[in-house]
KOLNUKOL-250444 format. One record per residue (C-alpha): residue number from 0; residue in three letters; y, z, x. Coordinates in nm, 4 decimals. Example, Ala and Ser with C-alpha at 12.3 -4.5 7.8 and 13.67 -1.06 7.14 Angstrom:
<sites>
SITE   num   residu         yy         zz         xx
SITE     0      ALA    -0.4500     0.7800     1.2300
SITE     1      SER    -0.1060     0.7140     1.3670
</sites>
This chain:
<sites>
SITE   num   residu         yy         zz         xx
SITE     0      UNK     0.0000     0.0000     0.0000
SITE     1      UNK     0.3835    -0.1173     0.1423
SITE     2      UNK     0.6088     0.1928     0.0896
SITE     3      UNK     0.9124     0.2771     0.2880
SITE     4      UNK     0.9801     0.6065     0.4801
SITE     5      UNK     1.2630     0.7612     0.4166
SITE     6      UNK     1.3841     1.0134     0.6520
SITE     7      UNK     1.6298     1.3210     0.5621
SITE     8      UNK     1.8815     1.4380     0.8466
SITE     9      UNK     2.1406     1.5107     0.6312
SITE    10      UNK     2.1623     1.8701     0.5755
SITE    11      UNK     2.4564     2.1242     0.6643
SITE    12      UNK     2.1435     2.2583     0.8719
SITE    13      UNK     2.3522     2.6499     0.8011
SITE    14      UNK     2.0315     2.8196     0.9282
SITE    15      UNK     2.0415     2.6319     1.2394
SITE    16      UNK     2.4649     2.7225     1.2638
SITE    17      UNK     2.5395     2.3842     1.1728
SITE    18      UNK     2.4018     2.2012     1.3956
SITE    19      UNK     2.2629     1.8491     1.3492
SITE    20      UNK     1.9040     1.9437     1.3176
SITE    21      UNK     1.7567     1.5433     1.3517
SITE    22      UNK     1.9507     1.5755     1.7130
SITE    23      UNK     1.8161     1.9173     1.8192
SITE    24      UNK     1.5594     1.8596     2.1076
SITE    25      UNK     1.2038     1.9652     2.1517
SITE    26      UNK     1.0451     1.9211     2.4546
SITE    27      UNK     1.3195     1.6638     2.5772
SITE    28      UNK     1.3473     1.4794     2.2967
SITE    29      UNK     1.5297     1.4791     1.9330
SITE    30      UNK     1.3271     1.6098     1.6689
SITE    31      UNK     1.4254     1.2399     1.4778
SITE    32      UNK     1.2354     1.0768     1.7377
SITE    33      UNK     0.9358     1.3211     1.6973
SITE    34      UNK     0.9709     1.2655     1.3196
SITE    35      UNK     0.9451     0.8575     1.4206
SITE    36      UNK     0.7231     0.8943     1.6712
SITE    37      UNK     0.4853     1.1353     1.3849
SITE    38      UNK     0.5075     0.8268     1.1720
SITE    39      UNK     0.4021     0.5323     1.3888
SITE    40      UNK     0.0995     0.7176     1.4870
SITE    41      UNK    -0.0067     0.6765     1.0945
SITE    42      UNK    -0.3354     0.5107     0.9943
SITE    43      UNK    -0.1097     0.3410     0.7075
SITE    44      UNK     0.2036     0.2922     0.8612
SITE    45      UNK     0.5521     0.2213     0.6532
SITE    46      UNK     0.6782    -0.1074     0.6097
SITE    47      UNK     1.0446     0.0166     0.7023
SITE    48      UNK     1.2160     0.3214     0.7891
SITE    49      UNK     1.5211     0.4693     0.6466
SITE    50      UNK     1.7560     0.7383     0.7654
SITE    51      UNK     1.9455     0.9989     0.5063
SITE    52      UNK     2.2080     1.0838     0.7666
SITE    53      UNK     2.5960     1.2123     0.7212
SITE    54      UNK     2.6697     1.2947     1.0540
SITE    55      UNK     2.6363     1.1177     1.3852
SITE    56      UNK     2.5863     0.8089     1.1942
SITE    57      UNK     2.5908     0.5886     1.5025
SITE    58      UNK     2.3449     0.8016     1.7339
SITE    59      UNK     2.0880     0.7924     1.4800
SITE    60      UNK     2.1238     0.4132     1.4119
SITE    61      UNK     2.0344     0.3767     1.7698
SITE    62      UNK     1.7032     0.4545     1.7269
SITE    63      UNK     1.6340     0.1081     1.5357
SITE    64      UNK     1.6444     0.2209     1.1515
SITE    65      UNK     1.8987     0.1675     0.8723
SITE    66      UNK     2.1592     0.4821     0.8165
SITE    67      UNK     2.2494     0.5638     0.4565
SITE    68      UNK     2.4684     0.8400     0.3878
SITE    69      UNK     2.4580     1.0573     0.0685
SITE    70      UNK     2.7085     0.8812    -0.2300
SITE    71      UNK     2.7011     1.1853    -0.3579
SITE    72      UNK     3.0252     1.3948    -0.1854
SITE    73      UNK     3.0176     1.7936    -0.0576
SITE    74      UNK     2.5694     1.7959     0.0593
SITE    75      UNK     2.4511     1.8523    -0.2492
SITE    76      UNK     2.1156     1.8428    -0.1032
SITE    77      UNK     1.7966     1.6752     0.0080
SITE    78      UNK     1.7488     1.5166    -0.3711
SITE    79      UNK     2.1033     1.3502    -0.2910
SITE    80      UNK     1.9483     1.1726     0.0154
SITE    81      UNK     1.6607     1.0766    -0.1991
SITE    82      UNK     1.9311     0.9568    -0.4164
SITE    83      UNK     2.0442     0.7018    -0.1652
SITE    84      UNK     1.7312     0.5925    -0.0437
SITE    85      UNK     1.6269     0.5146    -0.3638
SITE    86      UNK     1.9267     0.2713    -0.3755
SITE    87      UNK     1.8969     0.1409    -0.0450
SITE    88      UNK     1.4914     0.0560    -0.1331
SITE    89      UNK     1.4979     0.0148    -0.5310
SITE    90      UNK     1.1680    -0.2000    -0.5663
SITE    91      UNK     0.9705     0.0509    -0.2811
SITE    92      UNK     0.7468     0.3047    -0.2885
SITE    93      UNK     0.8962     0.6079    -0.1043
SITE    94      UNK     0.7695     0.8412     0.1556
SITE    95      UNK     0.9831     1.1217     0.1905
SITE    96      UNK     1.0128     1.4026     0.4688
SITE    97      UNK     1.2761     1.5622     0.6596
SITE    98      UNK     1.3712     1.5330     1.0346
SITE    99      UNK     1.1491     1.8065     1.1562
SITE   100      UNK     0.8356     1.6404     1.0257
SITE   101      UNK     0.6850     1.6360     1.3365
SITE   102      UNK     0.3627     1.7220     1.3387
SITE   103      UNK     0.1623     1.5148     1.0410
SITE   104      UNK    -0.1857     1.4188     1.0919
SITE   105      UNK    -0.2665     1.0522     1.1240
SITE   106      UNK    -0.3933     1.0088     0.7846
SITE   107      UNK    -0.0763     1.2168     0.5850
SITE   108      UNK     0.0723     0.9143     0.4539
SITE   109      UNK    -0.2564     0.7103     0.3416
SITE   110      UNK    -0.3610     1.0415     0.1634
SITE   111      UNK    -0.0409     1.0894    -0.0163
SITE   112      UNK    -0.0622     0.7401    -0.1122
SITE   113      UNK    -0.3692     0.7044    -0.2591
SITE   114      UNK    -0.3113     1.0111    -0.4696
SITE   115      UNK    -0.0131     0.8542    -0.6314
SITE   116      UNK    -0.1472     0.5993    -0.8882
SITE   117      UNK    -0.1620     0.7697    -1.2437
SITE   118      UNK     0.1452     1.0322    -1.0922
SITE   119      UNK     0.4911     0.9873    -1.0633
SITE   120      UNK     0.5087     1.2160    -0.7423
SITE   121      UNK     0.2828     1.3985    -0.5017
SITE   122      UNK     0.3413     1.6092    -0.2591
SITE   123      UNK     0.1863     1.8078     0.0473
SITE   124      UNK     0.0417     2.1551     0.0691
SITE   125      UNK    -0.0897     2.3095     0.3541
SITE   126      UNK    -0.3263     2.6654     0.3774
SITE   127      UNK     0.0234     2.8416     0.3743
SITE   128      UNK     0.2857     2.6738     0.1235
SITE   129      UNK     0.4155     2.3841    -0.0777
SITE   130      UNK     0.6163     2.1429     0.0859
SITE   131      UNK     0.8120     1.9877    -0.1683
SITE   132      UNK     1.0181     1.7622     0.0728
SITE   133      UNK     0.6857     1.6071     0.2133
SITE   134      UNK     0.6741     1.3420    -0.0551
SITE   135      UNK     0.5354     1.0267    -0.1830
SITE   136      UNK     0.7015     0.8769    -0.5163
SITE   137      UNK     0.6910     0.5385    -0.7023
SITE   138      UNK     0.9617     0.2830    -0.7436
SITE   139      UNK     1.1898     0.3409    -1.0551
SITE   140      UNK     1.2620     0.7138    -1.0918
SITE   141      UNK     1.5949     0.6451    -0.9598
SITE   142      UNK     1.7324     0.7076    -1.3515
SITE   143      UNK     1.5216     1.0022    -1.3398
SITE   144      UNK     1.6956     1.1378    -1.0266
SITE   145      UNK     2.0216     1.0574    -1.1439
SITE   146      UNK     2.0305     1.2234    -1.4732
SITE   147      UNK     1.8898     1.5409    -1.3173
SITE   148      UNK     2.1787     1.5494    -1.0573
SITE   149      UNK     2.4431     1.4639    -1.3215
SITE   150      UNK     2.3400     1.7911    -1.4759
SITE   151      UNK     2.3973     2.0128    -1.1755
SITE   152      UNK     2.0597     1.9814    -1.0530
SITE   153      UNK     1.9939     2.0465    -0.6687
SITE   154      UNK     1.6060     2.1589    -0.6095
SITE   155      UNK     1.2963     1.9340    -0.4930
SITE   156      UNK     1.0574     2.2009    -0.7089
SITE   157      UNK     1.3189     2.1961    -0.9997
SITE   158      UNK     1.3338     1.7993    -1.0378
SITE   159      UNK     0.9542     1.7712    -0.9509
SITE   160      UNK     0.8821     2.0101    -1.2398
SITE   161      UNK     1.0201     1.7272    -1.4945
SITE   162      UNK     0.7476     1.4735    -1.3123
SITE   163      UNK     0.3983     1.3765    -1.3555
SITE   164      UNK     0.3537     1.5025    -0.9984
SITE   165      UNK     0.0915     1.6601    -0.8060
SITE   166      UNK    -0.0445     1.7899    -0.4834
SITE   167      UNK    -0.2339     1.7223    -0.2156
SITE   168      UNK    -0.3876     1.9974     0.0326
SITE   169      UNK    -0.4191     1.9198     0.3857
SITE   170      UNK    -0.5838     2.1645     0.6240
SITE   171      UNK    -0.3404     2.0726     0.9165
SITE   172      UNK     0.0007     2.3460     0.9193
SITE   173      UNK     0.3246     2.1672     0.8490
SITE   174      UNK     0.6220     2.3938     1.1205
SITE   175      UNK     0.9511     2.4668     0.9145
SITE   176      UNK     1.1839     2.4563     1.1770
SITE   177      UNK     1.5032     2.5548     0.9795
SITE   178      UNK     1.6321     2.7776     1.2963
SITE   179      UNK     1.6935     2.7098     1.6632
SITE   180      UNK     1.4734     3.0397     1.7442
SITE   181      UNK     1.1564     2.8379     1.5333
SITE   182      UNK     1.2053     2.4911     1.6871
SITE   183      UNK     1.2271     2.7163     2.1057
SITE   184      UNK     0.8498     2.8983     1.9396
SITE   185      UNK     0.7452     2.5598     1.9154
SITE   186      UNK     0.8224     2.4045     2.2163
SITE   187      UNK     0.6212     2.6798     2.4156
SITE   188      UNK     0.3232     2.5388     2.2458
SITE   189      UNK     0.3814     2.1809     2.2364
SITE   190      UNK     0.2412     1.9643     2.2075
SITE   191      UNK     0.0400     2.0863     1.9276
SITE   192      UNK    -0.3231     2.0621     1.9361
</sites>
């Protein structure tokens, strides 16, 4: 199945005291290109890549992919880059995951894609936790999306609960890394196993 990856670096990143959390290194290099470098390793991999990013616009088109900022004002969120990568790929299936999605197993897309016919949505769950922004939706929920934003709606779980969506469980551990102190852990174990 063709889908197209879109990639969220467009957070305040608060926890992280607002720094650019696609540009924070690991191991020498950005976490955006270990989110790139997590998805050409797939067994299915996307068509095209997409980048949700509102700052730094030109360092992260360097690394090869289309840049769409939110066209939604003030970072309302990660459902506001979903927003725009839904317009920038209307007709695609969509594989969405934030900038620190750096460790995915090789088969994490193909799994979340087969799982999707007969569901609007699915997403990933590991032994530990639902990760709502680790997610694979079809083509046309852009209304959807819309109408739930219009009404002052900002959460993944909260729009997801409106969907035929479900989950899939992998056994591999998805890292947040929402603070510089969790992305230095990391890096004295990486690479991962």
């Amino acid at each position: 199945m063709a889908y197209t990856a879109l990639i969220l670096a467009g957070g305040q990143a608060s926890r992280m005291g607002g720094v650019d959390k696609g540009l924070v290194e690991l191991a020498g290099q950005p976490l955006i290109v270990r989110t790139l470098q997590a998805l050409a390793a797939q067994s299915l991999p996307p068509s095209q890549i997409l980048i949700s990013a509102n700052r730094h616009l030109d360092r992260y088109a360097s690394y090869g992919h289309p840049v769409w900022p939110d066209s939604l004002p003030d970072y309302p969120g990660p459902l506001a880059g979903l927003l725009s990568g839904m317009q920038a790929a209307p007709q695609s299936t969509l594989l969405m995951l934030p900038c620190d999605a750096i460790c995915l197993p090789t088969d994490f897309a193909a799994r979340l894609l087969a799982a999707l016919p007969g569901q609007q949505a699915v997403s990933a769950r590991d032994a530990e936790q639902w990760h709502p922004s680790l997610l694979a939706l079809h083509s046309g929920l852009h209304p959807l999306l819309q109408a739930y934003l219009d009404g002052g709606g900002r959460s993944i779980r909260g729009w997801l609960a409106g969907l035929q969506h479900s989950t899939v469980r992998f056994d591999h551990t998805f890292p947040n890394l929402n603070t510089l102190a969790a992305v230095r852990a990391l890096a004295q174990q990486w690479p991962p196993d």
